[in-house]
C-alpha positions, 0 to 999 in steps of 0.5 A: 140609343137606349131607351129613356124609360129604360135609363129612368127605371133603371136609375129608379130601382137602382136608388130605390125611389121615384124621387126627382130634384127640382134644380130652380135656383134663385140668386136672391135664396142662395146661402149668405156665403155665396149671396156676400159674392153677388155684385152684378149678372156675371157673378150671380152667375158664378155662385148659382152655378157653384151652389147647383154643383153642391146640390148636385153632390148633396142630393146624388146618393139620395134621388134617380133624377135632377130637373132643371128648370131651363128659364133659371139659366136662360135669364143670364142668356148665352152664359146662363146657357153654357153654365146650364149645359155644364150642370147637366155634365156634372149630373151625368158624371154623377150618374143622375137622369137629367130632364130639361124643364123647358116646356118647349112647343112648337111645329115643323122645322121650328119644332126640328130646331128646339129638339136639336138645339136640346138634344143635338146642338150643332157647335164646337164643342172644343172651343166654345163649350168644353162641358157641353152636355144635353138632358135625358129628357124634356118637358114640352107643350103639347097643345099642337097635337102630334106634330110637336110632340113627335120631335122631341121623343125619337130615337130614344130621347125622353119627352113629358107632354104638359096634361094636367098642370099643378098651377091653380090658373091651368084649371081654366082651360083644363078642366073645360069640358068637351061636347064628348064629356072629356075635359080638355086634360083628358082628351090630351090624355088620350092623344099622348097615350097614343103616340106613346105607343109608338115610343115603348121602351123593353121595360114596358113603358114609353119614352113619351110621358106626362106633367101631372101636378100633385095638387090634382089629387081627384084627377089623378087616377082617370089620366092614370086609366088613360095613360097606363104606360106612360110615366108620370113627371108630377111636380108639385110636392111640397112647397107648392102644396102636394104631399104623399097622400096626392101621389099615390094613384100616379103609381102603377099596381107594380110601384113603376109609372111616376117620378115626383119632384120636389125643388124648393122644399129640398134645395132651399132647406137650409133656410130653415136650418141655419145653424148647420152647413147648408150642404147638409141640410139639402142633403138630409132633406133630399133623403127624407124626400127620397124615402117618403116617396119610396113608401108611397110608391111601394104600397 
């Protein structure tokens, strides 16, 4: 299999930004055609997976990557999963990198379980998935050391390793400082850049990469010294406060080593934009989207 940060860098000079969608979606913000359809589970079901299938087409020729955020699916349990595996065909036919925003942990066979059910799910595809797709990555939580991480990024496959969150609440535990002076984000820093190494694509970075939010502005630049060759998923860009300014030291001096998503500031953009299609609007914002961060990156 080829390398994930093969695939991802590959997909990246191809549009020309590091710029990665967030597919969040939330019944209750879907556009009111779609919203009038909703009377129960199933068919709010129905018209997430038909707005996520627009978004998609609205945002392909503007961004490298989609991420799904896994628990927006999952909700709606084995549909919701199903509906989720079909999305993720759909972004493959489109061409898009797919990462699974799933945040999954955990150790031994547990840990061997999560990462095939993601990447190599044991089921009849003909009978009861037809559009049964897996991700091109996965987030993961890499508070069990090594042994749950390492799982999840053989072979090829992509994982980002949880370091530096965006969420206000994650300064608690990670900013707390050792007795060596690191602080707990940079000591997990350190072990990802380690086992990165063992993961490296021919394009000079590893398949094992790193969550760094881009409300971490100060912070930014050390966890990039430390993990030089890892590529930065940084969530956090636009509605939750991060802008271009925050981003630009996750990039390396060759404009390569970070993919910035954006999710409600580009798929809910028609909420400012209501006298116009909504597909337009999304489409337009990810543009937009794309090409600040193909500034940033380039400088």
């Amino acid at each position: 299999m080829e390398h994930f940060s093969d695939r991802l860098l590959n997909a990246i000079g191809h549009k020309g930004s590091p710029a990665c969608v967030g597919i969040d979606p939330v019944h209750e913000r879907l556009p009111a055609e779609l919203r009038r359809r909703i009377d129960g589970p199933r068919s709010a079901l129905a018209a997430i997976s038909e707005f996520c299938s627009v978004v998609l087409d609205a945002v392909a020729d503007a961004v490298p990557a989609v991420k799904f955020q896994s628990a927006c699916f999952e909700r709606y349990r084995d549909e919701g999963v199903e509906t989720l595996s079909g999305l993720i065909a759909d972004a493959a036919d489109l061409g898009l990198i797919a990462i699974l925003d799933a945040k999954r942990g955990d150790i031994g066979l547990s840990a061997e379980h999560y990462a095939r059910g993601i990447f190599e799910p044991w089921i009849d595809r003909d009978e009861l998935a037809p559009r049964l797709a897996v991700p091109d990555a996965v987030t993961i939580n890499g508070y069990f050391g090594a042994d749950g991480i390492e799982p999840f990024c053989r072979d090829g496959r992509g994982a980002f390793v949880l370091v530096r969150t965006s969420n206000p609440g994650g300064d608690e535990i990670q900013q707390a400082r050792l007795e060596s002076g690191e602080t707990v984000a940079e000591h997990v820093a350190g072990v990802v850049d380690r086992l990165a190494r063992e993961h490296m694509g021919m394009l000079g970075y590893s398949d094992l990469g790193a969550v760094v939010g881009a409300t971490k502005r100060s912070e930014i630049a050390s966890l990039r010294a430390l993990m030089p060759r890892c590529i930065f998923l940084v969530p956090g860009y636009g509605a939750q406060g991060g802008g271009a300014e925050d981003v630009r030291a996750c990039f390396n001096p060759d404009g390569r080593g970070a993919i910035i998503t954006a999710s409600r500031s580009v798929i809910f953009a028609y909420e400012k934009e209501a006298d116009r299609p909504w597909a337009d609007a999304v489409a337009d914002a990810a543009h937009r989207f794309a090409q600040e961060i193909s500034e940033v990156a380039t400088r």
